[in-house]
Every structure is written in C-alpha cells, then in structure tokens.
NUFI-83333 format. One line per field, with one value per residue (C-alpha): residue number from 1; residue in three letters; x, y, z. Coordinates in steps of 0.05 Angstrom, whole numbers, plus 5000, padded with zeros to 4 digits. Example, Ala and Ser with C-alpha at 12.3 -4.5 7.8 and 13.67 -1.06 7.14 Angstrom:
BEGIN
num: 1	2;
residu: ALA	SER;
xx: 5246	5273;
yy: 4910	4979;
zz: 5156	5143;
END
This chain:
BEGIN
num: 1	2	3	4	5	6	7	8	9	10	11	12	13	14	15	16	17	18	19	20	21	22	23	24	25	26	27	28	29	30	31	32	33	34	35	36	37	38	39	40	41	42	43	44	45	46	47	48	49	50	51	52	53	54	55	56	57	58	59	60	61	62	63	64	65	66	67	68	69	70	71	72	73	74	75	76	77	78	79	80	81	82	83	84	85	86	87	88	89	90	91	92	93	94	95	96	97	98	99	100	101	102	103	104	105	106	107	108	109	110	111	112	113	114	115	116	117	118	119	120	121	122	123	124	125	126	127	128	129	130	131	132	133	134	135	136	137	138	139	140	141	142	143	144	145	146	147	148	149	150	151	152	153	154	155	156	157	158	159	160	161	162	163	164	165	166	167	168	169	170	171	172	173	174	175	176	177	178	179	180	181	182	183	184	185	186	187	188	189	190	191	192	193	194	195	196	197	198	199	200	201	202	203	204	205;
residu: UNK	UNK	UNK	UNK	UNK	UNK	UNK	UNK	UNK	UNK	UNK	UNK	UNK	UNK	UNK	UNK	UNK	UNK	UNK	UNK	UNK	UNK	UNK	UNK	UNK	UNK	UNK	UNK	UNK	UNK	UNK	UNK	UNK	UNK	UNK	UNK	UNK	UNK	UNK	UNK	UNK	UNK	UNK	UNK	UNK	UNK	UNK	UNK	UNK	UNK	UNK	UNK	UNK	UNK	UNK	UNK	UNK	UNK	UNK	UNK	UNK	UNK	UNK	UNK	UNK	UNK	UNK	UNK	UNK	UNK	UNK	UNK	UNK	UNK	UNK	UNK	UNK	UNK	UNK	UNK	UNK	UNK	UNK	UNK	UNK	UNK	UNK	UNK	UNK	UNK	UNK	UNK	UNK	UNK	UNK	UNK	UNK	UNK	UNK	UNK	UNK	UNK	UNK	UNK	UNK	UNK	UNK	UNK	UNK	UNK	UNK	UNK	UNK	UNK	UNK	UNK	UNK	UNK	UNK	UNK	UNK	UNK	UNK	UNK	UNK	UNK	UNK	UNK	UNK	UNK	UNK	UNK	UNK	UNK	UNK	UNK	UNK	UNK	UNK	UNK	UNK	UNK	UNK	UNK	UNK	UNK	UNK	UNK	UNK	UNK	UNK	UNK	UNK	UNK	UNK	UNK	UNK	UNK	UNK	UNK	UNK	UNK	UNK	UNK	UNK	UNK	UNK	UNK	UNK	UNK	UNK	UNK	UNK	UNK	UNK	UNK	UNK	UNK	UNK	UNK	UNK	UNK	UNK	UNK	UNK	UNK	UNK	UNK	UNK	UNK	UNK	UNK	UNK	UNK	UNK	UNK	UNK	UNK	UNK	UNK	UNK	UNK	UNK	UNK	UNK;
xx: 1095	1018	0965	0908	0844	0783	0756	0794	0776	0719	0719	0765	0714	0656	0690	0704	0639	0613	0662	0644	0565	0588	0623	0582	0535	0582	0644	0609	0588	0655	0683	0635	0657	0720	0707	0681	0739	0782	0719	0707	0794	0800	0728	0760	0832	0807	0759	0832	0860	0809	0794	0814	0867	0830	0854	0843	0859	0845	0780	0749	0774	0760	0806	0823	0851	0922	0917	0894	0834	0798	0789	0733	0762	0831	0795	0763	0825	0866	0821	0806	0882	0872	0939	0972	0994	1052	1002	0962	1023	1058	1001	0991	1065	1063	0996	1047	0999	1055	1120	1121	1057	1020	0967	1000	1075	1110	1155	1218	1223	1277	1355	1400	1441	1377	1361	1427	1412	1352	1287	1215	1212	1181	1188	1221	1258	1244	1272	1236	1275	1271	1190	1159	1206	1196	1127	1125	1168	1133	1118	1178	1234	1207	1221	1282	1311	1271	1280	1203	1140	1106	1049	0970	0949	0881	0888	0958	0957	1019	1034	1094	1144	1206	1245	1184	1127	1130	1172	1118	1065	1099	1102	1023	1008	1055	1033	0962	0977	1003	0943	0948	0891	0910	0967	0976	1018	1049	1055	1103	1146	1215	1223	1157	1177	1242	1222	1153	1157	1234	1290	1334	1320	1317	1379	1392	1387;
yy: 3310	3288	3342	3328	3297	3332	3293	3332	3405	3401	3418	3476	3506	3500	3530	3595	3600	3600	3665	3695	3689	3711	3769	3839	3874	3940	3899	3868	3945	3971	3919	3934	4002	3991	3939	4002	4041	3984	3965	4038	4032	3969	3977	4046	4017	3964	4011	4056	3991	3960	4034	4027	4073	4139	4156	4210	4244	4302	4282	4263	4320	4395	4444	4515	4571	4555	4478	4512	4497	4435	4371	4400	4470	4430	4385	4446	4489	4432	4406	4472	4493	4560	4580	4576	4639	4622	4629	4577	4538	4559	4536	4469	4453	4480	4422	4363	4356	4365	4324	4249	4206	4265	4305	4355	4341	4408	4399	4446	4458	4499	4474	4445	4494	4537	4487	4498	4557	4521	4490	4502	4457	4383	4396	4353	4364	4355	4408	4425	4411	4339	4348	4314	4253	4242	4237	4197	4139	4083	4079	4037	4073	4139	4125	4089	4148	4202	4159	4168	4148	4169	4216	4186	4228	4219	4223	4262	4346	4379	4441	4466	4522	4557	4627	4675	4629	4631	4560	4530	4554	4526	4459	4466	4461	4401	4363	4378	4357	4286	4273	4312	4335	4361	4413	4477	4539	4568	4637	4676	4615	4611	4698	4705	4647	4676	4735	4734	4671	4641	4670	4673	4735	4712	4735	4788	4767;
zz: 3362	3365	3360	3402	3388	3373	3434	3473	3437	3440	3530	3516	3461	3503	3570	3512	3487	3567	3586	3526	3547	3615	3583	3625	3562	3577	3554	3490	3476	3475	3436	3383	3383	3376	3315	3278	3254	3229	3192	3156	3151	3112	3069	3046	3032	2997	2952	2944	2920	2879	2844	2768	2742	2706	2634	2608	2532	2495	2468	2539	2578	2565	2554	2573	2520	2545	2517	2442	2402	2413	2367	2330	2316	2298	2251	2216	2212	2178	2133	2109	2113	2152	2165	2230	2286	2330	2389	2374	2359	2427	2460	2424	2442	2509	2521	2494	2433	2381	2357	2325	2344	2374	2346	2310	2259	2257	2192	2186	2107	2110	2078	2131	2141	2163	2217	2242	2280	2321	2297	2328	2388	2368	2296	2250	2184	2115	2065	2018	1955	1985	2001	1940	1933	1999	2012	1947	1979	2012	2087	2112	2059	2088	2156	2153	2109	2164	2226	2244	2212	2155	2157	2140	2082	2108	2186	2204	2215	2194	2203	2155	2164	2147	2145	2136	2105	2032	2019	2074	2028	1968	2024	2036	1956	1959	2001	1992	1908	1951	1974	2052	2064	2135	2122	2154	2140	2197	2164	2207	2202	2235	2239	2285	2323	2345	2347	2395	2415	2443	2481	2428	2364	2291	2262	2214	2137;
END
C-alpha cells in the first residue's frame, strides 16, 4: 500500500493546528496542570535511575563501639602488639572485619586435635609446631599447602591464639622474628572465649 503524499498532509496539519488555536484558554489551563505531575514523576524516576550506587567501607564510614576500634586505633594496637580481649575481638567479628581477605586473620595455633572441639569463629589454623616453616615457605607453596593466602608481613593484622595464651605468645615472637610486624596476642585465648564469649563452656583440662 501507498502512503500519502506530503501534498496531501500538509491540509490535515493545518486544520490541527486551527482547533488547537480555537482550543477555550480554560481547557489549555487544565491541560497544563495536568502535564505537571508526570513531569515531577519521570524527572524523579529518572534521577532514581541515573543515581550511582553508594559504597561504602570501613575507612569512609564511622563506627560505633559495637563495630570495635577504628583503623587508627587498629593500626596502633598491632603495630605495637598490645594484646587482644575477647571483647574487642567479639566485636570485630560480629562487624564482618575478620576471616581470610578481611581486616583482621585470626590464627588457631593450637595441635589438631585441639581444634577439634571448635575453633574461634573466622579463624584459621596453623599449629604452632608447624608456625615457622610455614611462614618461611613462599607465597604460592603456602597457600596451596593452607588453602588461603599468605599473610603481607608488612600490611596483614593477625591476631594469634590457643588454649590459655602462652603458645600464642610464643606465636607473636614468631612471627614477629619473620618479619610480622602486625601480630596480636589474644591472651585469654581459646578458655575466655568459651567461657565469656560462646554458647558452648571450655572443657575441663
């Protein structure tokens, strides 16, 4: 089928144009009015749309007690080693600021048959018989052997712990003879954790 000619249109535009001049003020008004809210609608969906996606982290966003210290008090404490309470751990876990590629690597030194019973939540395990040959190996060895990565000497906070604190302390002077220079002793160690801060008790020894 044809279309028409523009010839021919162009009548039909011009008899528009002429009812829309005749159109009574009062009509034009209200039609105005009415053009107003699906205006303010679609300017404020598209401004929804268009809005970029926030992101936030630890360093940008401040904290309250119950998300533990912040980045400069964290920085101080591990660099100077100050030894760890199971509060500020609790709290540091609770946040999600603890466990493989976070902030803070809790490291389990205690023998396997320890870790049996339960392990702090997030941590991982490295006994500490085991503790100097394997933060000796290289990067890729370590974490094939450990199935995660190897901690930065330089950049990585650990926090170490076992039965009642005495092998993490051994773990600190370690590590820190390794070259960590962001260790931490959680000094109530597995026994304070079970007993103050989990459902379960530490057992009897």
């Amino acid at each position: 089928m044809s279309l028409p000619s523009a010839s021919l249109l162009r009548p039909a535009g011009a008899v528009l144009r002429r009812r829309c001049a005749a159109a009574s003020p009062s009509i034009i008004a209200a039609m105005r009015v009415a053009a107003v809210p699906v205006l303010r609608t679609t300017t404020a969906a598209a401004s929804f749309t268009s809005a970029p996606a926030r992101s936030f982290s630890w360093t940008r966003v401040a904290r309250s007690d119950a998300h533990g210290p912040s980045e400069a008090e964290l920085d101080a404490a591990f660099i100077g080693n100050t030894p760890m309470d199971g509060a500020e751990l609790r709290a540091l876990i609770e946040a999600g600021r603890t466990g493989v590629g976070k902030e803070v690597l809790i490291v389990d030194v205690r023998n396997a048959s320890e870790t049996a019973e339960g392990m702090i939540p997030t941590a991982v395990h490295l006994p500490l018989p085991e503790l100097a040959n394997a933060l000796n190996q290289p990067n890729m060895q370590f974490q094939l052997l450990n199935q995660f990565p190897k901690p930065s000497r330089e950049s990585d906070n650990l926090v170490v712990y076992c039965k009642a604190g005495v092998r993490a302390e051994n773990a600190l002077k370690i590590a820190r003879e390794l070259g960590f220079k962001r260790v931490r002793n959680y000094k109530g160690s597995w026994n304070d954790w079970t007993a103050n801060f989990a459902d379960t008790k530490a057992p009897s020894s």
